[in-house]
Steps between C-alpha positions, in 0.01 A plus 500: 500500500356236285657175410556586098690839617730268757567242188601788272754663723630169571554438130694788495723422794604204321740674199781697648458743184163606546220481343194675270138460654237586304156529669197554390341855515320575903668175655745630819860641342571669822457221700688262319788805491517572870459093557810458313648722659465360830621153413803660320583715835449171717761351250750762572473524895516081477813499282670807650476346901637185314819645393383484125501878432217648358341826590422815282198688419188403259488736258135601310459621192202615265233515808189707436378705822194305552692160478791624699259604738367164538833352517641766799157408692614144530883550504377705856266244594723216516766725718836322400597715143525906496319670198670846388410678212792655273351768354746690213540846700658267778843634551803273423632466832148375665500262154773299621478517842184283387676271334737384744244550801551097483249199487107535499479773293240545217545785276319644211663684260462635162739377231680833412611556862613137522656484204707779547593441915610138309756643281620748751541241736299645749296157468742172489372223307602296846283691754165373307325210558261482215309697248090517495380611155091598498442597120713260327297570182648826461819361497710459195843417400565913509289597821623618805442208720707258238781737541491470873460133478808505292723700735387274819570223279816530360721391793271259736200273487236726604102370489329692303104487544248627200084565572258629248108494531408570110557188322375671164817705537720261467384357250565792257761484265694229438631233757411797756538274764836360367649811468422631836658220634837545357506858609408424819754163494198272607449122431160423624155610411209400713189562402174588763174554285159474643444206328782306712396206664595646848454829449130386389489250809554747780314816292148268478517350801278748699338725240317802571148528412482630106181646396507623143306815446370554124390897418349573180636776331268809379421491098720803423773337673438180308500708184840699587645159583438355207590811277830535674575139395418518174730822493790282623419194277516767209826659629667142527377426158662835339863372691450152389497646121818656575708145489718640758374346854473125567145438425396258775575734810241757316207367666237660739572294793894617517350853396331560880849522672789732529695284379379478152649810423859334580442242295395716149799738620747229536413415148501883396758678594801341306277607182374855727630776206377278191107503582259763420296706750234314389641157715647699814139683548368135481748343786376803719147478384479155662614594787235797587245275346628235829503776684091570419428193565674489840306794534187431490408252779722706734358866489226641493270636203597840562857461550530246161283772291797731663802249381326502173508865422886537574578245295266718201738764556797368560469203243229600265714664186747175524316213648424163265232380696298828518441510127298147486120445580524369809723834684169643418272273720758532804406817511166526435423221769735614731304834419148328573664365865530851616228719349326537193335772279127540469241750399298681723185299404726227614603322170794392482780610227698225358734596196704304309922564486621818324084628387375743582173630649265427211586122537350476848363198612179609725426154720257489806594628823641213706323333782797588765484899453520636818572236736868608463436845631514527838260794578167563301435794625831702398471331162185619465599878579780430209248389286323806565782722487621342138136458363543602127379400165561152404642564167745771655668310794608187641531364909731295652343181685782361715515123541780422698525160481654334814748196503293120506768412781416809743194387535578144555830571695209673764240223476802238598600741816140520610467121475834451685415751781174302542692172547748630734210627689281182487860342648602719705570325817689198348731705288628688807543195671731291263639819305703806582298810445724591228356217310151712429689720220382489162765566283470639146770460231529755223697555203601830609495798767279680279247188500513499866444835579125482297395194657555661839307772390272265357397306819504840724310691324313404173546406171285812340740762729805330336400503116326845552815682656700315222271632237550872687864498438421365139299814416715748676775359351324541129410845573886575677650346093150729363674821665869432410401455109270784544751739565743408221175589241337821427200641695155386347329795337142292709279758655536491894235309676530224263701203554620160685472725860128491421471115466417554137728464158392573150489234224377676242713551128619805586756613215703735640590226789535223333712481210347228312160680541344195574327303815704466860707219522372273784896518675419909518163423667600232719755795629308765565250295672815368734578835538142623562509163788808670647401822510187397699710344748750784558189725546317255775850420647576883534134542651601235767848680551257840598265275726788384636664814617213586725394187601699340765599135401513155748599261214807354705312391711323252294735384262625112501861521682810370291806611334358747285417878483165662415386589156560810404195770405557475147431139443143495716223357318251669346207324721707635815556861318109534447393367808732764678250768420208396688764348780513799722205426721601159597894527508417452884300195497749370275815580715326320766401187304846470404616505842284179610624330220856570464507376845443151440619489164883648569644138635347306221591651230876622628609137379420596122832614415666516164839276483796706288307817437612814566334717790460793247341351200231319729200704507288453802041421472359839483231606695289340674098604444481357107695165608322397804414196391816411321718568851234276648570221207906598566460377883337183419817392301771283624843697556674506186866504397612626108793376321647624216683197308747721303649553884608213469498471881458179714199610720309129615742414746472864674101496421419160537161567296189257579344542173672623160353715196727452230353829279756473214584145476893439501707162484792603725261613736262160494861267554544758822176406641534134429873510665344721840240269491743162495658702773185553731325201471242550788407833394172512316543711152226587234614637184295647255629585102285763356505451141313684208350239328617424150740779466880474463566586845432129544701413189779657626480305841504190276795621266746555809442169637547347144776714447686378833491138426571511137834711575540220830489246246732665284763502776419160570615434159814696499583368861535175328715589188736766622870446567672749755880443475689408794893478598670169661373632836139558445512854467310653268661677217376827454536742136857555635802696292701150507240333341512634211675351200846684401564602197741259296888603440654464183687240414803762438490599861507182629884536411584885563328563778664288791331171369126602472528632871239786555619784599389687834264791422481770753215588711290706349322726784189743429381758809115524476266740642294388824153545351589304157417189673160561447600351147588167403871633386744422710380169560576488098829609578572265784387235261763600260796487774505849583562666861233713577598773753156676655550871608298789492592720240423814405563543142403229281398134522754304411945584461648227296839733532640804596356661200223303397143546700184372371138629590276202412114593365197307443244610263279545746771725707628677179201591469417668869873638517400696188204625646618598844820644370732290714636342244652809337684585852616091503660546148663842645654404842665146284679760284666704727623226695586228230678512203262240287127535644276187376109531457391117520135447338420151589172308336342238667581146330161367490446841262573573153808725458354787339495816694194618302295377286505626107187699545615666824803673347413873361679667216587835709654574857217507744542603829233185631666267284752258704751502171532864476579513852789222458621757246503818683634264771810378284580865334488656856737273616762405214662271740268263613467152325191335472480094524174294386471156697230209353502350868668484822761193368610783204573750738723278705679401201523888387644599844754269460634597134487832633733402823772371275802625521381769768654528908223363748295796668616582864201443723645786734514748203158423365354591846634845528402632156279722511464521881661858630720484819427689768646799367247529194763304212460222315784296426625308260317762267620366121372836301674716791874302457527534100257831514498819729106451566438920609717553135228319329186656691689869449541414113146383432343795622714709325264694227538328144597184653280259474463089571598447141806659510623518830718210421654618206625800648663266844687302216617806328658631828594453821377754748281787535813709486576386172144529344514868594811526261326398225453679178136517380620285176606186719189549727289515236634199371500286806135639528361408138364878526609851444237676721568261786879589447428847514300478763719326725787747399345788622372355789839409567653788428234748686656758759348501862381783601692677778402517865652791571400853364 
């Protein structure tokens, strides 16, 4: 542990209340967690043998898996505190015979099940010794872990400790931090960012070795770059003219994280329903355009040019961005990365956006053609096989542009293999031999997955099986359109199958009668590329068959599985037919090798990847040198950073490739590097130069400190209340001011003395403390009673239940149907059913917005279906809320002058005994339930009437009597009178003859 992490849980030992520690982003949380957790436990046992009391369990709240996981690993390590993890599918019983399992206990809960075993008493305030909180920036004056810190709070001092790692995020809003500290009933902040003078001291003490690694980016990836920013500078201009955003958090720099689209939403949403489509499509135009740029240093050509498309179709008709100049060169060069149109004389076609074919730009054939394709001679034989006329067909040269870092990223494992060699002797004498792993940080599984490929195999393999599925994928979206469209009148024998397209002004195909447009070209030549490699790769399939196959044998061992047939290559495909004659030789040449080669390369393994998505090297005769390149690499461990998993200390890595440069992930190398001082560690930070992969780096770190010293500032200006004890003085019900009496009552009503209201008491459903609720309600001095009920969400009173709705959950209940059965199962059991539509506070009150709302029912519109809703039910009331404060105020006009529910009651409605009834079954005591069923389906009765005729009399027996003139009245229709009547009155036919 290092000497800053000792002085900050010591700080926090110091206030009896607690305390809020705010870190900076990568330094240890979990350590500084499970080391106060330790001194608090040593605490306890010292005070408890003393005679002083003490004892109880630590309870911890908010814990992601990967830092609880950290935290349990050094909870078990130290031996003296058991670790249990309360899941919610724990039964009750096992719930508390954890809690009062005694001292040394550390427990992690979520804050529904806690909040709820707290008002049941299942959990007594007494038994616990503290509270850990790990994402204090989520919490809020209405979250979950506020309420619980309420509850433990409201009858003994209990310490109540608050972490958070994202300094930005508590900075949002205002007085954030404040805020969060009244909830939580907190007095201190402290304050741990990088900069720190002992956080800095022990973090540079030993430093690892940096080397900085600079890659130039490719031209067309300059180019996209730079038209993707311009899109985004354009987009921030168009919501700058709007006057509706705060201009000075528009900028670029805030536009490369997530949470820039908080910020313009935060501003947003309270005026949501007044903007035009216009503004919304720009707010999610900047984020795809982030997106893109994200994008782009972390995929590959092929897979970008494949983002790209989807967002054509699934954004092209509504998209902001798409309509300016520079959507168009994203494309194109994106385009150029991959492949690129050409004649067969090889000139190649460049045409300008939206022109067509008689605006071609002829230039000369470029110096690279051909050194992307992999084998001359089956490129040759398709030249052959698609040799035309130059003015009646285009080709398809493929260029397949491979990431600048690939290349480098196997350069810098060459270089470190031949180092480890060159030292081989003295790093096994002062090292472990786990200290020879190279370790490779990525942004994501994905990411890590291609660099393995990358390194085993080749670079080529990898683009050229991603530009496989490309094609076959074109031609697979080809087929599905195709079948929705009439059959071609083209003669047979003519076609893309024959690796040829027309381009000629044919009339009766075209209706503008005028040249090809150079988007139909480039798809029939994609399709004429696919259908080539469908033919070679069912070729190989028929070799295949007869050909016996040793291809296990020489593949690189690892957590993968081997390619399937219909991704081979086409250099493998064609070289299968003259691979009959030597498939012995081969076998045996893979033998010799694989021998040697097995041990080596069995330490290239893929960290977080799943078995089934990891395809394995393919065979071995085309790759021999590549396997032989794979075995003079170091062993080499992927990690994917969105994991967010805490791999050096298991690894213990020698040398570090940071791939996709992250802050968090730089502080946890500094901190395991503070912590191993005599370990030798090179780091190297692959960056592509001048591109905003960089900028972004920059941003974060700029980011931190400036929200640090924004805390800093509010640290020194904010004012937490306190009582004569020292305890902090949380947003309690007594705290707020009471309304003044009249002057007049100060007389009549027992000298101003304020009379005792009763205790208002509301059951709630089990699964409603997802929501922030009934801590609203326990704010307002109301008992909240937790049961699991099965009709309804909330009963205010024997009469009254309430099912509360979101938008968003309006909105799926609609869809799914459940909503209808909700409404149903409230009416037969209570007299006044409640539907509760509650907006979110931070969101304008408006339901829909102006141009939303059609002039006629529509079955998809959410209105009509409120309607339908409200006339199929006649007794159901409907209640709007503007926040969660409104609705707490609602349910409490609502509860005057109404009985308190009966927990007991609420539980059993709707719940059938073991006989098959329900009890306490409201429609069945004022209604004979089969009566109502008999009479609906009763012919001329229908849901409109039905009623009419129960208030006009009394029982099936009497409705029988009825003349056709009073039926027909209670019916509002002669024919359904008569019809009834004669049904009625109808003779059975006898059963005997």
């Amino acid at each position: 542990m290092l000497p800053f992490e000792e002085q900050a849980v010591a700080d926090l030992l110091e206030d009896p209340n607690g305390g809020l520690v705010v870190v900076s982003s990568g330094l240890p949380l979990a350590s500084l967690a499970a080391t106060l957790l330790l001194h608090l436990h040593h605490q306890s046992t010292s005070s408890s043998s003393s005679g002083g009391g003490g004892g109880g369990c630590f309870l911890i709240l908010s814990a992601p898996d990967a830092l609880k996981d950290q935290i349990r690993r050094r909870l078990v390590e130290s031996q003296l505190l058991q670790v249990h993890d309360v899941a919610s599918d724990v039964p009750a019983a096992h719930r508390r015979a954890l809690y009062s399992s005694g001292e040394g206990v550390a427990l992690f809960l979520t804050p529904r099940v806690l909040a709820a075993d707290l008002l049941t008493a299942h959990l007594l305030p007494s038994r616990v010794q503290a509270l850990l909180l790990l994402a204090a920036h989520r919490s809020s004056d209405t979250s979950a872990d506020a309420f619980i810190a309420r509850l433990l709070r409201q009858h003994r001092l209990l310490p109540v400790y608050a972490f958070s790692d994202l300094p930005h995020a508590m900075v949002a809003g205002f007085a954030k931090a404040e805020r969060t500290m009244k909830s939580l009933y907190i007095r201190r902040l402290h304050l741990w960012p990088r900069f720190h003078v002992l956080a800095a001291a022990d973090l540079e003490r030993s430093p690892p070795e940096v080397i900085d690694v600079r890659v130039p980016m490719t031209h067309p990836m300059v180019g996209i770059q730079a038209a993707i920013l311009d899109a985004m500078d354009a987009c921030l201009k168009e919501l700058r003219r709007t006057y509706k955003v705060d201009v000075e958090d528009l900028t670029i720099d805030k536009g490369l994280f997530k949470s820039f689209d908080e910020i313009v939403r935060r501003q947003l949403d309270p005026i949501w329903h007044t903007l035009g489509k216009k503004t919304k499509q720009l707010v999610a135009d900047l984020r795809t355009l982030r997106k893109l740029l994200d994008y782009l240093g972390r995929y590959d050509a092929v897979t970008y040019l494949k983002y790209l498309d989807t967002l054509r179709v699934s954004e092209g008709v509504r998209s902001v961005w798409m309509l300016a100049e520079s959507s168009h060169k994203i494309f194109e060069l994106a385009k150029r990365r991959v492949y690129q149109i050409v004649r067969p004389d090889g000139t190649r076609v460049s045409i300008a956006k939206g022109t067509p074919t008689k605006k071609r730009k002829v230039t000369p054939s470029s110096s690279k053609k051909g050194k992307e394709t992999e084998n001359e001679d089956s490129a040759a034989n398709k030249d052959d096989a698609q040799k035309v006329n130059a003015e009646a067909s285009f080709l398809l040269e493929e260029v397949l542009e491979e990431a600048p870092k690939w290349k480098v990223l196997r350069e810098l494992l060459q270089e470190i293999a031949e180092e480890q060699r060159k030292g081989d002797g003295v790093v096994h004498e002062d090292e472990n031999n786990e200290c020879g792993i190279v370790l490779v940080a990525c942004k994501d599984e994905r990411s890590c997955l291609q660099l393995q490929e990358c390194i085993s195999r080749s670079p080529q393999q990898v683009m050229r099986e991603e530009w496989e599925k490309y094609l076959l994928g074109k031609a697979e979206l080809f087929g599905l359109h195709k079948k929705k469209k009439k059959r071609s009148q083209q003669p047979k024998g003519f076609g893309v199958l024959d690796g040829e397209f027309p381009t000629g002004s044919n009339e009766n195909e075209n209706e503008n009668a005028g040249p090809v447009s150079i988007s139909k070209l480039e798809t029939n030549a994609l399709l004429a590329a696919a259908s080539g490699i469908s033919s070679l790769t069912k070729e190989a399939d028929a070799k295949e068959d007869s050909v016996p196959s040793c291809g296990k044998k020489g593949s690189v061992k690892g957590k993968g599985k081997r390619v399937p047939k219909k991704t081979l290559t086409k250099r493998q495909a064609s070289k299968r037919k003259n691979k009959s004659t030597t498939e012995n030789d081969n076998c045996q040449g893979t033998d010799v090798e694989s021998s040697g080669k097995t041990d080596e390369q069995s330490d290239i393994n893929v960290s977080k990847v799943s078995a089934e998505d990891a395809p394995a090297p393919a065979s071995t005769s085309d790759n021999v040198e590549d396997f032989i390149d794979a075995k003079m690499l170091p062993p080499v461990q992927f990690y994917a950073l969105d994991s967010d998993q805490h791999v050096l200390d298991i690894w213990k890595p020698s040398v570090i490739i940071v791939y996709h440069p992250d802050m968090t992930f730089v502080r946890e190398i500094e901190v395991y590097k503070a912590e191993n001082p005599s370990q030798k560690l090179r780091v190297y930070f692959l960056f592509y130069e001048e591109s905003s992969e960089v900028q972004k780096f920059e941003s974060s770190i700029r980011r931190e400190n400036e929200a640090f010293e924004s805390l800093i500032r509010q640290k020194s200006l904010m004012m937490i209340p306190v009582d004569q004890s020292g305890r902090c003085i949380g947003p309690t019900p007594a705290n707020e001011p009471e309304p003044l009496l009249s002057q007049n009552s100060l007389t009549r009503k027992a000298g101003g003395r304020k009379p005792t209201g009763k205790d208002m008491q509301v059951i709630v459903d089990m699964r409603e403390f997802m929501s922030s609720l009934p801590n609203v309600l326990h704010q307002k001095g109301i008992r909240i009673i937790p049961v699991t009920l099965e009709v309804g969400d909330y009963v205010l009173s024997p009469l009254i239940c309430v099912e509360r709705k979101s938008i968003a959950d309006l909105y799926q209940s609609f869809a799914s149907g459940r909503l209808y059965n909700q409404v149903e199962t409230m009416i037969r059991y209570y007299k006044i059913p409640v539907l509760l539509i509650e907006l979110s506070q931070d969101k304008s009150f408006s339901f829909q917005s102006a141009s939303e709302v059609g002039d006629d029912v529509s079955p998809t519109n959410i209105i009509s279906k409120l309607s339908l809703l409200v006339l199929h039910f006649p007794r159901l009331r409907i209640v709007w809320s503007r926040s969660l404060h409104a609705t707490a105020d609602i349910f409490m006009s609502l509860k005057s002058n109404q009985d308190e529910p009966d927990e007991n009651k609420a539980m059993r409605v709707g719940v059938p005994s073991e006989d098959g009834v329900v009890e306490d079954d409201v429609r069945a005591e004022n209604y004979n339930t089969s009566a109502i069923e008999f009479l609906r389906r009763l012919p001329g009765v229908t849901d409109s009437n039905y009623r009419a005729i129960m208030d006009g009399c009394n029982s099936l027996a009497e409705l029988a009597l009825l003349p056709v003139e009073r039926l027909a009245e209670l019916m509002g229709s002669q024919k359904g009178a008569r019809t009834l009547k004669e049904f009625l009155d109808a003779k059975c036919p006898s059963m005997i003859s």
